[in-house]
C-alpha positions in Angstrom: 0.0 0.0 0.0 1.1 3.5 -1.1 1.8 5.6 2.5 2.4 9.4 2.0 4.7 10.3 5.0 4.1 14.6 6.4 6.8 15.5 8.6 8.9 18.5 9.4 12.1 19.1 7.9 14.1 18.2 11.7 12.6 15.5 12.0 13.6 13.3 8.8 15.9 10.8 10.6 13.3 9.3 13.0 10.9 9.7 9.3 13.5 7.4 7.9 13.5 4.9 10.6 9.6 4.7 10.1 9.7 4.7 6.7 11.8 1.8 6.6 10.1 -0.2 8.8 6.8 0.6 7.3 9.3 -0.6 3.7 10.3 -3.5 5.3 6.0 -4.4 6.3 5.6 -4.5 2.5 4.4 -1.1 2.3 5.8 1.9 -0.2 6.3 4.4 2.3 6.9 7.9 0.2 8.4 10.9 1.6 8.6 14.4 0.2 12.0 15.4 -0.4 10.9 18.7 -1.7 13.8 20.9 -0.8 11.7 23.6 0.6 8.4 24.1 1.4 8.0 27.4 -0.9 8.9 25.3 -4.2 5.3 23.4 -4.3 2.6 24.5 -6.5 -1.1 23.7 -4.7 -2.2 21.5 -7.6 1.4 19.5 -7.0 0.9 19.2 -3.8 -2.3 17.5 -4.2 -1.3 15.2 -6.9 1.3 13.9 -4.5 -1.5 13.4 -1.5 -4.0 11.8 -3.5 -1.4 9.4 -5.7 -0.9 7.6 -2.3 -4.0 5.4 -0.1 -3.0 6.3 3.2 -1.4 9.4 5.2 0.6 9.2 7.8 1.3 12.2 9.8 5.1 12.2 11.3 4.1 14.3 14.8 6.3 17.0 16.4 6.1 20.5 17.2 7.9 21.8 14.0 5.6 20.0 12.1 2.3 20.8 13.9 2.5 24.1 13.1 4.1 23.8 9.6 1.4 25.3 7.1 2.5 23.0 4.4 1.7 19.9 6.6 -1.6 21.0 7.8 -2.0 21.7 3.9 -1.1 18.3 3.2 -3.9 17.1 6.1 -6.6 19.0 4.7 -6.3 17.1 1.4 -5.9 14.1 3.1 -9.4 15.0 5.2 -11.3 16.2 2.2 -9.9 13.2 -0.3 -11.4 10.9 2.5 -8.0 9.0 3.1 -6.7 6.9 5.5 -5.4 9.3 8.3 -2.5 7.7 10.8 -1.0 10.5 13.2 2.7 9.0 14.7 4.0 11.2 17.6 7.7 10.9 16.9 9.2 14.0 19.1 7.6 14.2 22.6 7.4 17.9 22.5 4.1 17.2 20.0 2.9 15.2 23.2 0.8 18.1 25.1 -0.3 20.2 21.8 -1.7 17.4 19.7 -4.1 19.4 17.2 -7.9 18.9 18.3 -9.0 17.6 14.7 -6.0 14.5 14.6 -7.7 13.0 18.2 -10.4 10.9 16.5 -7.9 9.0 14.7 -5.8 5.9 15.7 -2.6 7.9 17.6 0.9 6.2 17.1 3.2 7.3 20.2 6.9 6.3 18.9 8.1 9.4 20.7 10.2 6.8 22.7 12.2 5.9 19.5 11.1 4.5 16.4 11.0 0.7 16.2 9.1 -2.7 15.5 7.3 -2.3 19.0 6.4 1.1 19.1 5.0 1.0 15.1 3.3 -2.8 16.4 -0.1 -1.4 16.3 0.1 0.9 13.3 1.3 -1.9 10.9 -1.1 -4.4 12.3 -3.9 -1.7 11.4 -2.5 -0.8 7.8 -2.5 -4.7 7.1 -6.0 -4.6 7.6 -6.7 -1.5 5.2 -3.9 -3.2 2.8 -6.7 -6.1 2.0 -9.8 -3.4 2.0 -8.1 -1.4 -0.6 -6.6 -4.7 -2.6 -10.3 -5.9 -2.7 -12.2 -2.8 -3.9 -8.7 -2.5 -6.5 -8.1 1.3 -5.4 -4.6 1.2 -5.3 -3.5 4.8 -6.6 -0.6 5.1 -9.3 2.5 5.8 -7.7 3.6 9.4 -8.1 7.5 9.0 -7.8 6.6 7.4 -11.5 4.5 10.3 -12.9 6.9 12.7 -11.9 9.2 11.3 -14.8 6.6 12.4 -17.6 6.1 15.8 -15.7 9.7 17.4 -16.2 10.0 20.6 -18.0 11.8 20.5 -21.6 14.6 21.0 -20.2 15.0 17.8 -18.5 15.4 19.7 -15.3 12.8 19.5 -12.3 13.4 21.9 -9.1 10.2 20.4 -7.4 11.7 16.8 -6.8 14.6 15.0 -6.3 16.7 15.2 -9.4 17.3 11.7 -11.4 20.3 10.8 -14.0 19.2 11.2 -17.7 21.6 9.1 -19.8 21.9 9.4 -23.9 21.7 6.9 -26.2 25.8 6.9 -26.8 26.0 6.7 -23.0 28.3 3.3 -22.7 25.9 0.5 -21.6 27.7 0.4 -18.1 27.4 4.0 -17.1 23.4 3.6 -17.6 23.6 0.6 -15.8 25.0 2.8 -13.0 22.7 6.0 -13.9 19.8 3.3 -13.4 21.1 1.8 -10.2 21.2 5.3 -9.0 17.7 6.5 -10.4 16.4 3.5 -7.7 18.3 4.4 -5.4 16.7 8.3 -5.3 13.7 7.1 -5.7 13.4 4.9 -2.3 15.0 7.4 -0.6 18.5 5.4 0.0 20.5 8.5 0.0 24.0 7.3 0.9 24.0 4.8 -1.5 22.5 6.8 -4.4 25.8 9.4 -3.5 28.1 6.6 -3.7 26.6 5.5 -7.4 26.1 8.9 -8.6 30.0 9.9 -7.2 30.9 6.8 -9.6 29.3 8.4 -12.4 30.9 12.0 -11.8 34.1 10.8 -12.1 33.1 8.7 -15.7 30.9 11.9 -16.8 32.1 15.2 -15.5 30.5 17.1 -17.4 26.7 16.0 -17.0 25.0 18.9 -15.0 22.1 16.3 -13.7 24.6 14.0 -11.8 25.8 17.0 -9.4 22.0 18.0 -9.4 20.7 15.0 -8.5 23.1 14.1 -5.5 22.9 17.5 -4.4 19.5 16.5 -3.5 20.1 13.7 -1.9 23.1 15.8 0.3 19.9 17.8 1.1 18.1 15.5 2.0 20.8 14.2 4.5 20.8 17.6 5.9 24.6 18.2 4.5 24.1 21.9 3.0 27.3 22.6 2.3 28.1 19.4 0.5 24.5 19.9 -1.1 25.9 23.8 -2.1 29.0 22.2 -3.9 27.4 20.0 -6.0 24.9 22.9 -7.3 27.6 25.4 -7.6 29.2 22.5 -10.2 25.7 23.0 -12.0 25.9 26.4 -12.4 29.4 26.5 -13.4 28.2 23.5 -16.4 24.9 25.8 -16.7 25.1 29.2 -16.2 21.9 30.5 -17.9 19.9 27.1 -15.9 17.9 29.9 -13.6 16.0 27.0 -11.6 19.2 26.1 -10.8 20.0 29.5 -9.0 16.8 29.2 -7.6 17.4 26.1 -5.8 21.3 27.2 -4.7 19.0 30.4 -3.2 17.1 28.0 -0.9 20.7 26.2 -0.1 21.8 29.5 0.4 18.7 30.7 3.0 19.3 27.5 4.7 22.9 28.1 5.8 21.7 31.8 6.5 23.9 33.5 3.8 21.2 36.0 3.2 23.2 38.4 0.6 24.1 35.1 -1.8 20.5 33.9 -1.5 19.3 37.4 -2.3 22.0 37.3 -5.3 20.8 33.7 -6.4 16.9 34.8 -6.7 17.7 37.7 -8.3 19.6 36.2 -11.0 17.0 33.4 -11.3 14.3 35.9 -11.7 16.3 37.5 -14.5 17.0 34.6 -16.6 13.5 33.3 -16.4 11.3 36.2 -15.0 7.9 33.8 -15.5 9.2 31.8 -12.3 6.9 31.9 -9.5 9.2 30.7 -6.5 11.9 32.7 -6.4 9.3 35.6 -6.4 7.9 34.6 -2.7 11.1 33.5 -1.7 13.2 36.7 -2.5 10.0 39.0 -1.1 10.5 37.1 2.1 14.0 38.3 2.1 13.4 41.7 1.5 10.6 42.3 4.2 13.4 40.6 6.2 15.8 42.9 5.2 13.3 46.0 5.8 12.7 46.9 1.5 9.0 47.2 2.5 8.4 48.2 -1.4 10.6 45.5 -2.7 8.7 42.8 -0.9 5.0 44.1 -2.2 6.2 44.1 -5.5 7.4 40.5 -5.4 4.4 39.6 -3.5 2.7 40.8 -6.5 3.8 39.5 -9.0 4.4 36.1 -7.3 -0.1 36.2 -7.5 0.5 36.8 -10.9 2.8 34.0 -12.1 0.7 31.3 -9.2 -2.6 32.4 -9.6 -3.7 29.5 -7.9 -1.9 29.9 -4.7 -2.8 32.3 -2.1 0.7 33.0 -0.9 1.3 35.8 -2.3 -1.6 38.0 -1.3 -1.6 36.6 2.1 2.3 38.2 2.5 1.3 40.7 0.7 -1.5 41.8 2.9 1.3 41.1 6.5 3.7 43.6 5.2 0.7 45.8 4.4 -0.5 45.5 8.1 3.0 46.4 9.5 3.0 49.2 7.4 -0.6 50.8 8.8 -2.3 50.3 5.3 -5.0 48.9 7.0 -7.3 49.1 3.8 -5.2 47.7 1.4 -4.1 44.9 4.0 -7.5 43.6 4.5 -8.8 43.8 0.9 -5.1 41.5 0.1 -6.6 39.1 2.8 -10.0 38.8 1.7 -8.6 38.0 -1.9 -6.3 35.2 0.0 -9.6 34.1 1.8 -11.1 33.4 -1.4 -9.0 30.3 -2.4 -9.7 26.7 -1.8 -8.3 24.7 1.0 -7.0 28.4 2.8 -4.8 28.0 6.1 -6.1 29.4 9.1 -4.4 31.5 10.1 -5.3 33.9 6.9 -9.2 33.7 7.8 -6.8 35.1 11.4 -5.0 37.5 9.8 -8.2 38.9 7.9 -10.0 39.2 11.2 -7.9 41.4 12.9 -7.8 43.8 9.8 -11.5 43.8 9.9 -11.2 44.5 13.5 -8.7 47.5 12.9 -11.1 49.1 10.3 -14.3 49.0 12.9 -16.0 45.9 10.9 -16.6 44.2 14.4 -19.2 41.8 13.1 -17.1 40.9 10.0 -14.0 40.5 11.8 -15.8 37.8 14.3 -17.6 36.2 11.6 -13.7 35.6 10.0 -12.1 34.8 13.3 -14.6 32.0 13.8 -13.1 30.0 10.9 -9.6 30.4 11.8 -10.7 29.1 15.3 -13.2 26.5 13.5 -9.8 25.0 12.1 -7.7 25.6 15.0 -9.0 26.1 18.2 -5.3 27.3 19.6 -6.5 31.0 17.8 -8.7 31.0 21.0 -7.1 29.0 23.6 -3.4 29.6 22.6 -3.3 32.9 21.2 0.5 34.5 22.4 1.8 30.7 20.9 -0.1 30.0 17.6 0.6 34.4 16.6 4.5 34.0 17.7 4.3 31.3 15.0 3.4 33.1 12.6 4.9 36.3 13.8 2.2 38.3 14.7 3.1 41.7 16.6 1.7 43.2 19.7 -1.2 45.0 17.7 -2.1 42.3 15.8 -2.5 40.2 19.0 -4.4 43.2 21.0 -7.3 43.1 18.2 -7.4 39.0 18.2 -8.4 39.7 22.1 -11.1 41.9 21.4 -12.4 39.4 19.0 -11.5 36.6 21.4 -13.6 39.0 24.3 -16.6 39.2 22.3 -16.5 35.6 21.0 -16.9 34.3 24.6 -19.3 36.8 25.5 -21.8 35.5 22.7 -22.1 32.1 23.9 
């Protein structure tokens, strides 16, 4: 049975160990290797959900309150999957989310191993013959990503696999396949031994050094990850998802200036790419270019039309900024898209509150709450996550006040 594995970024080791044992149960456990969250379109994204039969949601704090997982639940939810939570960090323990407690809870916040995953295989043998008897098994999206590639060959949304010509000797693509396997189940130190085999033979072949910077990435080795993409730039300098992706590797290892540097450069050899847009506005509100941001912001809307991410940063900056107008009107374009994170519906509340809408801004704080009940409960923790300021906060309690005074 195909298993679609959410976790947070920190926590892919104890992933790994759960993966494999879920692998070794005769299960295709399938992570996301994405290298960030910002690099996945919505309709992606769902395509990668729904290709598998069950979800299983790796448990921590990081990823609790990562708005790509909770994306990733929704579409589980509303695609009617099989939903398996798995505590694996014991800081998720005391903040498990209110709409995850009807389902079967896996606590392997003890370690990850045959007795603490006991339960959760015997219960995903018994949805293995359900689904094998109706004949729903899903196609496997690790295969359809193959026929997705751009022209170019080159695919900044997945983990990067060897393409070998037809005048490739017949050993090399023996290798090159060996190594395609190898990325594809996620067996990252032996994919990098395979595909160091084949840099040495093939030098010159920009995908090798792509595809095991990926799988550095995915190890968590940026800088090894960052030397294998600076050897794709140097093979292909005018590759601008290429620059994009070094960005990200950039960001990661907090060298702001080369990341800024890397989008921009991206942006200018293909200026129709959506993710560098976001990514380099999030550096510029960072680095206080209010301007520069909202005009990334923008135009990210307008190159992912069908991702609210744009107008919801938009409309945050705006906030800060005491545009209170054009702030909420950003939000209540961001409110209008399907499957919408809380914390928008949140965010579009408190600018209804600042512009004397009180009925409005309760109406919209409702569904923030309706989807996470911490908005009420937990309100200095869920808006330091998403870095609400001291305003922001003080109008959420006048909503909160009159909320509670209505029931």
């Amino acid at each position: 049975m195909k298993l679609f594995i959410s976790y947070a970024p920190n926590d892919r080791a104890h992933i790994e160990e759960l993966a494999q044992l879920l692998n070794e149960a005769g299960h295709e456990a399938w992570i996301d290797h994405t290298l960030t969250e910002g690099q996945r379109w919505e309709k992606e994204l769902r395509e990668q959900v729904e290709g598998c039969d069950a979800f299983v949601y790796g448990l921590s704090r990081e990823a609790v309150k990562s708005e790509w997982s909770k994306r990733e639940f929704r579409i589980a939810k509303k695609a009617k999957m099989f939903v398996f939570p798995v505590i694996i960090n014991p800081n998720a323990k005391s903040d498990i989310p209110s709409d995850l407690k009807p389902y079967l809870l896996t606590d392997c916040s003890d370690g990850v191993n045959a007795d603490s995953v006991a339960n959760l295989l015997a219960e995903l043998a018994k949805i293995a013959e359900k689904v094998a008897a109706k004949g729903e098994r899903k196609s496997s999206y690790a295969a359809e990503t193959v026929e997705e590639e751009d022209e170019d060959g080159f695919d900044e949304d997945t983990v990067q696999q060897v393409e070998f010509k037809d005048d490739m000797p017949p050993e090399l693509q023996a290798l090159a396949t060996q190594a395609n396997d190898l990325l594809v189940a996620g067996k990252w130190e032996k994919a990098i031994a395979k595909l160091s085999e084949l840099v040495k033979q093939v030098p010159e072949n920009a995908m090798i050094y792509a595809a095991r910077g990926d799988a550095y990435s995915a190890l968590g080795k940026g800088d090894e990850a960052l030397a294998d993409y600076n050897a794709v730039i140097r093979l292909e300098p005018e590759n601008g998802k290429a620059f994009n992706i070094r960005a990200n590797l950039y960001r990661d290892l907090e060298k702001q200036d080369e990341a800024l540097a890397d989008f921009t450069e991206s942006i200018r050899l293909d200026p129709e790419h959506a993710f560098p847009r976001i990514s380099r506005g999030m550096l510029y509100y960072q680095q206080g270019k209010i301007e520069e941001a909202l005009s990334d912001f923008e135009m990210y809307s307008k190159l992912a039309p069908e991702d609210y991410l744009g107008h919801n940063n938009r409309a945050f900056v705006m906030f800060q900024q005491e545009r209170y107008e054009e702030a909420e009107a950003a939000w209540h374009l961001a409110t209008e898209f399907e499957d919408v994170d809380d914390y928008v519906f949140a965010g579009h509340a408190v600018a209804l509150e600042q512009l004397k809408r009180p009925a409005e801004a309760v109406e919209e704080y409702k569904k923030a709450v309706q989807m996470n009940r911490r908005w009420k409960n937990k309100l200095d923790t869920v808006g330091a996550e998403y870095s609400w300021t001291e305003p922001m906060l003080v109008l959420a309690t006048h909503i909160i006040g009159r909320l509670r005074a209505s029931r």
